[in-house]
C-alpha positions in Angstrom: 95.3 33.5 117.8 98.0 31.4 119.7 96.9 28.5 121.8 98.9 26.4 124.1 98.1 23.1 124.9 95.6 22.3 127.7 97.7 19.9 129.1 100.0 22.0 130.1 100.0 22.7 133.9 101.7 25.3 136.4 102.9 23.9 139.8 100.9 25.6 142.6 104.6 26.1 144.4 105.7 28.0 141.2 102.4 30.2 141.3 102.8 30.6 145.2 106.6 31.8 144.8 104.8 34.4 142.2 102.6 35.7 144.4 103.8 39.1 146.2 104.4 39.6 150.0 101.0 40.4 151.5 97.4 40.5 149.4 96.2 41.3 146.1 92.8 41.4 147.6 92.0 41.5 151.6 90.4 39.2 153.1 89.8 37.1 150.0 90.4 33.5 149.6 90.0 31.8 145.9 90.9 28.2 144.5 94.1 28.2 142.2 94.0 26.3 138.7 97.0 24.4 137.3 95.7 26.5 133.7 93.9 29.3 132.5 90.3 29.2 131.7 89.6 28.0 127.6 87.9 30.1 125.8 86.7 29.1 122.2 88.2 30.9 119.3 84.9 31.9 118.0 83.9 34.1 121.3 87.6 35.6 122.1 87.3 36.7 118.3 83.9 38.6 119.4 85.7 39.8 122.2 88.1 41.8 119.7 84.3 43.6 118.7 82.9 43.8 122.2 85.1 46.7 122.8 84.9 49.1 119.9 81.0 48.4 120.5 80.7 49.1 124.4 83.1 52.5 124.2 80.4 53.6 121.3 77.6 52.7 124.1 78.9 54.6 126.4 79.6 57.7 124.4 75.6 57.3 123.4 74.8 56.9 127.0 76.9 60.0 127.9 75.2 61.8 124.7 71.4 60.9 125.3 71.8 62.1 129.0 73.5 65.5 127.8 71.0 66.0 125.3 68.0 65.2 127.7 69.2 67.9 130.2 69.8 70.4 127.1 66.0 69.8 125.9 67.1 67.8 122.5 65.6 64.6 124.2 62.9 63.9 126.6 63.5 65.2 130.1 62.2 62.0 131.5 65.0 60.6 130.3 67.9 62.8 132.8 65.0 62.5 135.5 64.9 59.5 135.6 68.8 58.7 135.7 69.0 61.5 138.4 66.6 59.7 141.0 67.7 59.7 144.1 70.8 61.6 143.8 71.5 64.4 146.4 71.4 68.0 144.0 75.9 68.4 144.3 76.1 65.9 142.8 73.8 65.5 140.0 75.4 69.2 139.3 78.6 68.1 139.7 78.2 65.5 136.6 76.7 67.9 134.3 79.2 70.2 134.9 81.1 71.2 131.3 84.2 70.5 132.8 83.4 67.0 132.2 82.1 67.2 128.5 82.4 64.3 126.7 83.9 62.3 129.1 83.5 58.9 129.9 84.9 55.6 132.2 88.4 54.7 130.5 88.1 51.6 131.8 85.1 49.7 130.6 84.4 46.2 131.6 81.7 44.1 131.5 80.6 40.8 133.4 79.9 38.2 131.1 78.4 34.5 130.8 78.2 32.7 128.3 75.1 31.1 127.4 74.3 28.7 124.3 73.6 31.4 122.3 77.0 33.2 123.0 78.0 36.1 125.2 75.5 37.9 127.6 75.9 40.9 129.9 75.3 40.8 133.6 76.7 44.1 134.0 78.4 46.8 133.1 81.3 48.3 135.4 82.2 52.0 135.8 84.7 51.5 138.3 85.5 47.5 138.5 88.0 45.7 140.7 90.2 43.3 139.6 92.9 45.3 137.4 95.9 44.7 139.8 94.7 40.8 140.3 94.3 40.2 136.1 97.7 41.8 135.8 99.6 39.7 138.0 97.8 36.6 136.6 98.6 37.5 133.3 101.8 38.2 134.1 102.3 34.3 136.3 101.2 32.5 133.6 102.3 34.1 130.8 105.6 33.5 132.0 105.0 29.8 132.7 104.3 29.5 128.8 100.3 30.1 128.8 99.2 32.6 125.5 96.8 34.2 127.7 95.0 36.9 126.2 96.2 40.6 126.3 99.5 39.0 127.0 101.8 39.6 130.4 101.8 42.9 130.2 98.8 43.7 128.6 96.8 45.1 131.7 100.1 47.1 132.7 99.8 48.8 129.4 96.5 49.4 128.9 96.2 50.8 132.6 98.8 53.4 131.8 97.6 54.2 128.6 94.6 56.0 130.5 96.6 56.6 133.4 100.2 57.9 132.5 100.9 58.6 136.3 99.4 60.0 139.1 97.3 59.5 142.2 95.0 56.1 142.3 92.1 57.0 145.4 91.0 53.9 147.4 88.5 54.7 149.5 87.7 53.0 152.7 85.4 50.9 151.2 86.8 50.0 148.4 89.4 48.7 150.5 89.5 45.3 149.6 90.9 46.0 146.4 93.5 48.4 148.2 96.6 45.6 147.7 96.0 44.8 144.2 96.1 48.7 143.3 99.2 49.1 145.6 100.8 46.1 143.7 100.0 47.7 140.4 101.7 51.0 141.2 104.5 49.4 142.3 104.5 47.1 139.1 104.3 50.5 137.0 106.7 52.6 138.5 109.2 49.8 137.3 108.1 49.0 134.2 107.7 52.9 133.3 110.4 55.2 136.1 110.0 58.2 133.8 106.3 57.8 135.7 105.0 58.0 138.4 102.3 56.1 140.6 101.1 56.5 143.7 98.0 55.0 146.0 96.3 57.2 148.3 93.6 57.0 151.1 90.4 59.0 150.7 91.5 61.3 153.6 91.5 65.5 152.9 94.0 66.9 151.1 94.6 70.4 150.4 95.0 70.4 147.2 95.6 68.0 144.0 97.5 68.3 140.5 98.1 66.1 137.6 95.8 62.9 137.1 93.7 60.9 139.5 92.2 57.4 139.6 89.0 57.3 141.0 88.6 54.5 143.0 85.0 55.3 144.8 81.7 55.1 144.1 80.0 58.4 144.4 76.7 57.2 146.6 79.9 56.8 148.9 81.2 60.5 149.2 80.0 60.9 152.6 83.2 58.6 153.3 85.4 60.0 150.9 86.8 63.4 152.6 88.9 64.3 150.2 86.1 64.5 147.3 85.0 67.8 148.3 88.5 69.4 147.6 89.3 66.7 144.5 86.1 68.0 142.6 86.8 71.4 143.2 90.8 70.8 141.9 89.0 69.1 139.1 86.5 71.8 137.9 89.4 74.3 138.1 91.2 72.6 135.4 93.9 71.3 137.9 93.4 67.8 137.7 92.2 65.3 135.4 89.9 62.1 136.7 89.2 58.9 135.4 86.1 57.7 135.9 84.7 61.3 135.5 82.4 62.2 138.6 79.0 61.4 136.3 77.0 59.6 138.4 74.3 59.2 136.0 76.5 57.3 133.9 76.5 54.4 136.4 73.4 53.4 136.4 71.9 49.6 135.3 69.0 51.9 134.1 70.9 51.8 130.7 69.9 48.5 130.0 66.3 49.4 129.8 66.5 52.5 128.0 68.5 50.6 125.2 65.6 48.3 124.8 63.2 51.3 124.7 60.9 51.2 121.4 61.0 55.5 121.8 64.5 55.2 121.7 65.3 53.3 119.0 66.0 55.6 116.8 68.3 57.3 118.6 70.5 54.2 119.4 70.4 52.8 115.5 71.8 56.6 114.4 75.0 56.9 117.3 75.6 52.7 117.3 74.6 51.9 113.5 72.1 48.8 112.5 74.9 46.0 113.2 75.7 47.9 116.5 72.5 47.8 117.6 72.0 44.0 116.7 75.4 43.6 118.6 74.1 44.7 121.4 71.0 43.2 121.2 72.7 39.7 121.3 74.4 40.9 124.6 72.2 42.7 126.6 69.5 40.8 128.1 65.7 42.3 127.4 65.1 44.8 130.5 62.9 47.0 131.9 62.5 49.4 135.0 60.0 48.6 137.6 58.0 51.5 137.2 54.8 51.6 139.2 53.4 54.6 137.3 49.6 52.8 136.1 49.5 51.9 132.7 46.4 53.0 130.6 43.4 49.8 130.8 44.4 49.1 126.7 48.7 48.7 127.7 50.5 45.6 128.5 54.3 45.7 129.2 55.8 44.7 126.2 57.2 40.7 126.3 55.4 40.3 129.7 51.5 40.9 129.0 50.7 42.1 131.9 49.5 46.1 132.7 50.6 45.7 136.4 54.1 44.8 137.9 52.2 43.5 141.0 51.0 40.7 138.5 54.3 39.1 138.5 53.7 37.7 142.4 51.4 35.1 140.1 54.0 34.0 137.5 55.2 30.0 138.0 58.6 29.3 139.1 59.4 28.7 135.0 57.6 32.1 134.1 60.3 33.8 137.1 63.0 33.3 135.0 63.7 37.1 136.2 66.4 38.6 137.9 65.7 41.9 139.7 68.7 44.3 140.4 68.5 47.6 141.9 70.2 50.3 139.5 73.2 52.4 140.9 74.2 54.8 143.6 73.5 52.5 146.4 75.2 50.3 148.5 73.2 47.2 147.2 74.1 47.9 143.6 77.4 46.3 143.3 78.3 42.2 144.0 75.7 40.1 144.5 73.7 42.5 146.9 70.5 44.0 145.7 70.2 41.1 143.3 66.7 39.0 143.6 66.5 35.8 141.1 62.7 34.7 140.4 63.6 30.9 140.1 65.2 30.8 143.3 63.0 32.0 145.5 59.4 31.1 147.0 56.6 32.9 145.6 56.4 34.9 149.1 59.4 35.9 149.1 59.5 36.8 145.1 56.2 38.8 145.8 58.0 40.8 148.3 61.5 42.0 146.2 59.0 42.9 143.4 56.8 45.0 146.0 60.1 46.3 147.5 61.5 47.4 144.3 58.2 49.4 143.1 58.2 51.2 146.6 61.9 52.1 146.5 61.3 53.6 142.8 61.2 57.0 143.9 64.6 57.1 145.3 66.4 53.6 144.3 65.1 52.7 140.7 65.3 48.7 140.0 65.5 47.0 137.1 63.6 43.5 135.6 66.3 41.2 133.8 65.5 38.1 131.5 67.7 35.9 133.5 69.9 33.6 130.6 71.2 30.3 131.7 75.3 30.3 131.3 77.0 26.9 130.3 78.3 24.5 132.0 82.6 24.3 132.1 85.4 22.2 133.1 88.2 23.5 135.2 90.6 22.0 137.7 92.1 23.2 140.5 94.0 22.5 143.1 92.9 20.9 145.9 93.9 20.9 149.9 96.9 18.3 149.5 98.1 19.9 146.4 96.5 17.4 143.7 94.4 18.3 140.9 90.9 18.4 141.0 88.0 18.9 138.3 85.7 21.0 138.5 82.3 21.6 136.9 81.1 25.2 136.7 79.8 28.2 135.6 82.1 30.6 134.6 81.8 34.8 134.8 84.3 36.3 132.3 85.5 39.8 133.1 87.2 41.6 130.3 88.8 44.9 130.6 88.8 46.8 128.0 91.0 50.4 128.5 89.9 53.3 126.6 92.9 55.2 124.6 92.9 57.1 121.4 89.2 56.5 120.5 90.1 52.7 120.7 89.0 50.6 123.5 91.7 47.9 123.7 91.6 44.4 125.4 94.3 43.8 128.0 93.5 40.8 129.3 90.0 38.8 130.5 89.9 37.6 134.8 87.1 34.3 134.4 85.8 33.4 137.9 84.4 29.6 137.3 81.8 29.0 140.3 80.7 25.9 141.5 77.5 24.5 139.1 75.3 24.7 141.5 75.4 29.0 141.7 73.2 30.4 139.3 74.5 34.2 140.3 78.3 34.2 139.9 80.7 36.2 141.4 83.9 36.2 144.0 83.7 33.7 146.3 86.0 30.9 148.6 84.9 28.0 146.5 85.5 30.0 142.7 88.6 29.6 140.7 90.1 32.7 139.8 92.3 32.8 136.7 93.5 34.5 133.5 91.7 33.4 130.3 93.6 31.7 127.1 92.5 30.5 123.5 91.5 26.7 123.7 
């Protein structure tokens, strides 16, 4: 792969002459870098993997859940990845309409750690694909080799959307300008296309192919689902993600690590797939307060009761609890709670909270891996360059087109060292990722 050399800067007045009239996200403030963020050889060479791997994930996902319902699996399985989910909508997502069908756009959160790569999560519907693509397009153009190229993210978008509708729904409306700008973006690059963004209000009808910008615990805010779905189980319209709730779920993460499940995972993903994934996904299990028999331990943990973590020491709490999926609290930082962190009150509480909420809002228990230190600068209030030590969160999207999932560029967020969960804030630097 190309590099270009790291001393190599862009002027912020040639990056703020890029920027288009209004937002790329609302409300959202993020430090600019002189430079993309360096990534070594060695990991944007496993990035070229990552891909192929996660689309087969997902199709095993999609598979396991299919065959649960159908009685080829354990039931437990689909019961458990339908908790909590009013009964439209776990029908809607078994529905055959939707056979086979997956996110096109799969992108994970990653830091990396001094073993390599590591998961935090896995995105169905992820922000950030209009902001990558303009950064990839700025810097590319000021002579950086970022990866997936300038128009990498254009391309790949269109690949799984070749025109058509892109929902935003009210609250997903912080992402509203970066979708605008790349409709916009498409409709010139591609004018035998068309794009268009739309609110989530009612519609009578819809035709062609749709973007799903929503989560579907949100559909209660989404008046135009009702008549969308109903398009969309007709055969009239085609939408990306597909309305499978179940398929949204941190819950996955467990269920991989499942000794029951094993086999199933080595024959869909292969041996090396397996250890792939392995490497990546951190061990996790599901705060389950069903009582274990008196001779069981949870495996890793030795301990038969969940309430026995309150007693761990701030080394042993090296866990990260996260609630699962179709809630509120599921995406961001929010229903995150990181064992180290906090006071053994208040750690005693999130694990209570999370085995009383079980029945209806399934959590998941994380081994919580330590990401690396990084250099990046930025630049500062008078315009100089700054330095920065952080912790960086890379974001790759990876968009999903004949049977390939294909890399069009990677977003890094590089937080302040001190932040041990990383994600979009003020003091973060936000910028494309190169070769270095």
């Amino acid at each position: 792969m190309a590099t270009a050399s790291p001393e190599k800067l862009i002027p912020l007045e040639e990056l703020q002459q890029r920027l288009p009239e209004g937002e790329l996200f609302a409300g959202k403030e993020w430090r600019w870098s002189p430079r993309p963020h360096l990534l070594a050889p060695s990991l944007a060479k496993e990035l070229e993997s990552m891909g192929h791997r996660l689309l087969q994930f997902a199709e095993a996902c999609d598979l396991l859940y299919r065959q649960s319902v159908d009685g080829r699996q354990a039931s437990w399985i689909a019961g458990l990845l339908d908790r909590g989910k009013p009964e439209e909508v776990v029908t809607l997502g078994r529905d055959a309409a939707f056979r086979g069908e997956i996110a096109r756009v799969i992108r994970p959160d990653l830091i990396v750690t001094e073993e390599g790569f590591s998961i935090c999560e896995l995105d169905q519907i992820p922000g950030g694909i209009g902001l990558t693509a303009w950064l990839n397009e700025a810097y590319d153009t000021s002579g950086f080799e970022v990866l997936g190229g300038a128009h990498g993210m254009l391309e790949g978008f269109s690949s799984v959307m070749p025109g058509g509708d892109l929902i935003v729904s009210e609250e997903a409306s912080t992402y509203r300008p970066e979708m605008e700008w790349i409709a916009a973006r498409l409709n010139q690059h591609k004018p035998e296309s068309h794009w268009s963004v739309q609110d989530a209000s009612v519609r009578d009808s819809w035709r062609g192919n749709v973007y799903r910008f929503f989560e579907m615990f949100d559909l209660h805010q989404v008046p135009c689902a009702k008549g969308l779905f109903r398009d969309a189980l007709q055969g009239n319209v085609h939408i990306t993600p597909p309305p499978k709730a179940q398929l949204e779920e941190k819950l996955w993460m467990a269920l991989f690590w499942m000794a029951p499940l094993r086999e199933f995972w080595i024959r869909q993903l292969g041996e090396r797939g397996v250890q792939s994934l392995q490497k990546w996904i951190p061990y996790t299990w599901i705060l389950d307060p069903t009582p274990l028999p008196p001779n069981a331990v949870y495996p890793r943990l030795d301990i038969q009761d969940w309430r026995e973590l309150a007693g761990f020491s701030q080394k042993q709490r090296d866990l990260i609890i996260k609630i699962s999926g179709f809630d509120g609290r599921a995406w961001g930082a929010r229903g995150v709670a990181l064992g180290s962190d906090l006071s053994r009150v208040d750690w005693e509480r999130a694990v209570n909270s999370a085995l009383e909420e079980f029945p209806h809002h399934p959590h998941i228990l994380q081994v919580f891996r330590h990401s690396i230190l990084t250099e990046q600068p930025y630049y500062g209030s008078h315009g100089e360059v700054v330095s920065m030590k952080g912790r960086a969160r890379l974001s790759p999207y990876f968009f999903v087109s004949g049977g390939k999932a294909n890399l069009g560029g990677v977003l890094s967020t590089v937080c302040p060292a001190d932040k041990k969960i990383l994600h979009g804030m003020s003091e973060a630097i936000i910028v494309p990722t190169m070769v270095g």
